[in-house]
Legacy VTK file of the C-alpha trace (Angstrom):
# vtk DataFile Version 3.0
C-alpha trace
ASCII
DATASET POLYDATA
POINTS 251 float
3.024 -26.378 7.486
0.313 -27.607 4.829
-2.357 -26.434 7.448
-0.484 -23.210 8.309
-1.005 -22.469 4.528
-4.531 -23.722 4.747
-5.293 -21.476 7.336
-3.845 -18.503 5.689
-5.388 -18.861 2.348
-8.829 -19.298 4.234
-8.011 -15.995 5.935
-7.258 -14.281 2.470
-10.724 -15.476 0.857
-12.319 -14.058 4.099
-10.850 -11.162 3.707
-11.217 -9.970 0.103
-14.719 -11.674 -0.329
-13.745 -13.525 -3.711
-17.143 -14.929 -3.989
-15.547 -18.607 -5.005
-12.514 -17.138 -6.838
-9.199 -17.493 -4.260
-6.416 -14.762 -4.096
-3.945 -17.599 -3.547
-4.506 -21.264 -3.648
-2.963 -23.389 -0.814
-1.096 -25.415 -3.434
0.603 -22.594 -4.958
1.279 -20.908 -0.993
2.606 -24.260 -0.094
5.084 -24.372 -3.271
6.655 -20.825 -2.465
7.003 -21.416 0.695
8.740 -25.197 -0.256
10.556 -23.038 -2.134
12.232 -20.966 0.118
9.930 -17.383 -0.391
8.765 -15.767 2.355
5.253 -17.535 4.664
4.586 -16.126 7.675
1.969 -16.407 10.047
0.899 -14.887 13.622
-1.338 -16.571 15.871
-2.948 -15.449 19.174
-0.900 -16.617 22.510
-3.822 -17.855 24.259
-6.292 -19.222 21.834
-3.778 -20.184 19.036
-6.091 -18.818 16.538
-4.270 -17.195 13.286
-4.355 -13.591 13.672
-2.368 -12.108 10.240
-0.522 -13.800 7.300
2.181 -12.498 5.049
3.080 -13.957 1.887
6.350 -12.355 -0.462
8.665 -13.671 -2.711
11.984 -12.883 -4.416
11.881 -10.727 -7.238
14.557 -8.900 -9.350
16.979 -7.695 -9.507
18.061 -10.839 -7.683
19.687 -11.512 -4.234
18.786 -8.167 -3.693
14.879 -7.839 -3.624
11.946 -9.118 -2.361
8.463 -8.533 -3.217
5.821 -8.587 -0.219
2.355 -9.889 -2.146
-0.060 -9.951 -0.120
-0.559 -9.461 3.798
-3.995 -9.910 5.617
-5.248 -9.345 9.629
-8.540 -10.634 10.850
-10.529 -7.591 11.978
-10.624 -8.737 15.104
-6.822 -8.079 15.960
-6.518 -4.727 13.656
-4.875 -2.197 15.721
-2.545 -4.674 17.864
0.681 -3.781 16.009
0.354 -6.790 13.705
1.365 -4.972 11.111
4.583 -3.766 11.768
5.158 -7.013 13.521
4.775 -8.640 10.700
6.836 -5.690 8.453
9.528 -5.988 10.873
9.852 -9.737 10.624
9.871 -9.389 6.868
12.807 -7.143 7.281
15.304 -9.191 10.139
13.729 -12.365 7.338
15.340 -10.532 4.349
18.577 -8.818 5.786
19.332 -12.322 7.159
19.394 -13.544 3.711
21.506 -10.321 2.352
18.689 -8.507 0.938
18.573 -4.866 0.786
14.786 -3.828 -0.655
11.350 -4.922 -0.184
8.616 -4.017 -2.847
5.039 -4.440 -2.532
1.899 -2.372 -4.317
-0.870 -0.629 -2.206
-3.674 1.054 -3.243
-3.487 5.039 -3.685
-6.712 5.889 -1.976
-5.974 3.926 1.056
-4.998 6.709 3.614
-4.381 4.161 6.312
-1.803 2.380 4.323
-0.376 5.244 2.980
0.376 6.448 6.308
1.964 3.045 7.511
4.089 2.778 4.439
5.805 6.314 4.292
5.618 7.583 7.691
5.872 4.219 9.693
8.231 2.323 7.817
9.840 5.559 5.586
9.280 3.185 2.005
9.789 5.353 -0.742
7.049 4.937 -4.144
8.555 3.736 -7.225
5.994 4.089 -9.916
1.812 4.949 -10.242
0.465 2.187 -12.320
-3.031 2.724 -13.614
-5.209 -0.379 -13.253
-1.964 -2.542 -12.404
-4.399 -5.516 -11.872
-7.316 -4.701 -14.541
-10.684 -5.342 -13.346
-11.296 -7.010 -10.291
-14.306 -8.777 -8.689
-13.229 -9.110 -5.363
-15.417 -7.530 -2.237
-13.031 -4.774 -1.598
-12.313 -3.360 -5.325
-15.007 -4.478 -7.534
-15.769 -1.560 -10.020
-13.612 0.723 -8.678
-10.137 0.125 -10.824
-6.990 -1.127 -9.698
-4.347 1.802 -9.628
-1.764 1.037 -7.384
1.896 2.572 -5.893
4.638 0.112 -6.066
6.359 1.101 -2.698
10.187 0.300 -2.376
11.543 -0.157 1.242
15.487 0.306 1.491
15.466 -2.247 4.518
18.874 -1.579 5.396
18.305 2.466 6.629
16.393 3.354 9.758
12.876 2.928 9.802
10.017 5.616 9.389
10.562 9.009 7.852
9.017 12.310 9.589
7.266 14.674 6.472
6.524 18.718 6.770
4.102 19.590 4.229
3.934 23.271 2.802
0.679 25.429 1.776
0.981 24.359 -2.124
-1.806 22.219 -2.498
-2.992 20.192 -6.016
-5.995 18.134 -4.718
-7.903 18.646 -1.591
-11.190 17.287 -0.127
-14.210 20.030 -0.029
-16.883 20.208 2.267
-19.116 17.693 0.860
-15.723 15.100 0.839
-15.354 15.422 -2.887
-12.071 15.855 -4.325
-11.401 19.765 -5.342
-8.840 21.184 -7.316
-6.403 23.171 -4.901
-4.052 26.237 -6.131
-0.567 24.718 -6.224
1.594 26.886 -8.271
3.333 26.078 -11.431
6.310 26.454 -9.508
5.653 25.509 -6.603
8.402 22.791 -4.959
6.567 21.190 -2.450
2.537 19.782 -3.265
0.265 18.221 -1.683
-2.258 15.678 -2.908
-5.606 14.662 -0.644
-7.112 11.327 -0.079
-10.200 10.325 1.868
-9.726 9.546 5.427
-11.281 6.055 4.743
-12.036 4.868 0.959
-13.749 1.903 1.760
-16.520 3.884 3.891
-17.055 5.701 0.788
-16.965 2.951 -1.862
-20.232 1.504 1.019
-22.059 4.804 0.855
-21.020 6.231 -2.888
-19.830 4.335 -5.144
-19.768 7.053 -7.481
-18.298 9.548 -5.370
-15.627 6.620 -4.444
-14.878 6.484 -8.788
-14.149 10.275 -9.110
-11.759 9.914 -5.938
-10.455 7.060 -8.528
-9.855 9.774 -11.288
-8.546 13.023 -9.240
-5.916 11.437 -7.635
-4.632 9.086 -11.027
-4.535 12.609 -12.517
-2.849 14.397 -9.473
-0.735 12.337 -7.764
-0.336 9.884 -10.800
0.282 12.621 -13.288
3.009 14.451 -10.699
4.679 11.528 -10.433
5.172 10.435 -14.011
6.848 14.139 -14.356
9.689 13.575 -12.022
7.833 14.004 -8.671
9.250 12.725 -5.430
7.279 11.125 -3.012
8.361 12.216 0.852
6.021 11.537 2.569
2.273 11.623 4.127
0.441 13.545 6.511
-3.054 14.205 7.888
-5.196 16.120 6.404
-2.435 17.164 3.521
-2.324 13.481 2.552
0.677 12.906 0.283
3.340 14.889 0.434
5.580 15.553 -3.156
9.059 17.166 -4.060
8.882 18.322 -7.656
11.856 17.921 -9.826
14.192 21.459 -9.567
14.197 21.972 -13.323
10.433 22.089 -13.382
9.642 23.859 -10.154
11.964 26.486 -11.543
9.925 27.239 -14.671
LINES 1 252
251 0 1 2 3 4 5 6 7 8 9 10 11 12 13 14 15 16 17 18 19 20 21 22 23 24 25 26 27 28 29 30 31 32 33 34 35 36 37 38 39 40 41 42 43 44 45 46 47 48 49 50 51 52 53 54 55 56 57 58 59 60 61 62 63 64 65 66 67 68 69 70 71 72 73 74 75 76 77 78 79 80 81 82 83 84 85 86 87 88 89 90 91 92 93 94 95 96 97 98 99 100 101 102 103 104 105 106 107 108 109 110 111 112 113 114 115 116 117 118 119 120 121 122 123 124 125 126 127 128 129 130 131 132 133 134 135 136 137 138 139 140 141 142 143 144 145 146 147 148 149 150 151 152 153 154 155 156 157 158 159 160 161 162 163 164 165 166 167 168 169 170 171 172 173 174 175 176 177 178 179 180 181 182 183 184 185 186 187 188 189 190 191 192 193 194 195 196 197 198 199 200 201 202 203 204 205 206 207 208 209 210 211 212 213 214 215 216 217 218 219 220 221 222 223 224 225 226 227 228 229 230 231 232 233 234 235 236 237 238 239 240 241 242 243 244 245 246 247 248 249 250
């Protein structure tokens, strides 16, 4: 097991470039998973090299929640179904232990993950928290901020959640794939918030352009969701998909 966590920590680093700082030391893997949190690791069939590794622990209110921390695939097995795998597994893990929710935090901008999270697995989104982590130096988020969804999974229901999205629209992408301003109503119910199709291609090319995507969608979706918002869901090319509140759509 010591190894296991070796290997997975060693997967993390490789992952997030820390340039010498970990995400998670072995000895501090090793003691949750001593401790009875969630490990988890999936290896190839044939080769036995580690593929993905999950890492969660329980949070509160407790013996009802856990929270999934961190979760990383090698690029060489992206798009084999590891994640779900691994999701699923998380979820038969938890329910066996009478859990009902998992939590975990993704980044806003991350289309892909926003996808998976509402429309694969049907999680719901809890709170916006701007720059949840402060600044950070890895290779993935350096100088970009740290805003993040905290996404709540009620692991008992069925899983994935099917999303119509209407014309209202509060943040789009224009031609030149910068966000725009849309024409959502005051009262409109249903609105729509845009995301680039892939942040991280943009953070390589424009930094700069990558930063204003930062700002738009903190003060679209972030902003709609500390009125009352609902999250239901996310599509392609709407991107996320929001309920208002009735009281305000009505006004």
């Amino acid at each position: 097991m010591l190894d296991e966590a070796r290997s997975a920590v060693e997967l993390f680093d490789r992952l997030w470039g820390t340039s010498g700082n970990v995400i998670l030391s072995v000895e501090h893997l090793w003691a949750l998973a001593h401790g009875g949190n969630y490990a988890a690791c999936a290896y190839d069939v044939d080769s036995e090299a580690l593929l993905a590794a999950s890492v969660g622990f329980f949070a509160s209110p407790p013996g009802r929640t856990m929270h999934s921390d961190i979760t990383g695939a090698d690029p060489s097995a992206r798009d084999r179904g590891l994640g779900m795998a691994l999701k699923l597994h998380q979820r038969a893990w938890a329910l066996d232990l009478g859990l009902t929710e998992i939590t975990w935090t993704f980044d806003p901008l991350m289309s892909r993950n926003a996808y998976f999270n509402l429309a694969k697995l049907g999680a719901d989104i809890a709170e916006y928290n701007v720059d949840f982590y402060g600044d950070m130096d890895d290779g993935v988020n350096a100088g970009q901020g740290s805003d993040r969804l905290l996404a709540s999974w009620s692991i008992a229901g069925p899983v994935g959640r099917v999303a119509v999205a209407d014309d209202a629209v509060a943040l789009l992408v224009d031609d030149g794939g910068q966000p725009a301003l849309g024409h959502a109503a005051a009262n409109a119910i249903r609105v729509t918030v845009a995301v680039p199709r892939d942040i991280l291609a943009v953070r390589a090319e424009d930094p700069d352009r990558a930063r204003s995507w930062r700002v738009a969608v903190r003060e679209t979706l972030g902003a709609e969701i500390g009125q009352g918002a609902r999250v239901v869901g996310f599509a392609l090319p709407h991107g996320y998909i929001l309920e208002r509140p009735d009281e305000r759509s009505q006004t």
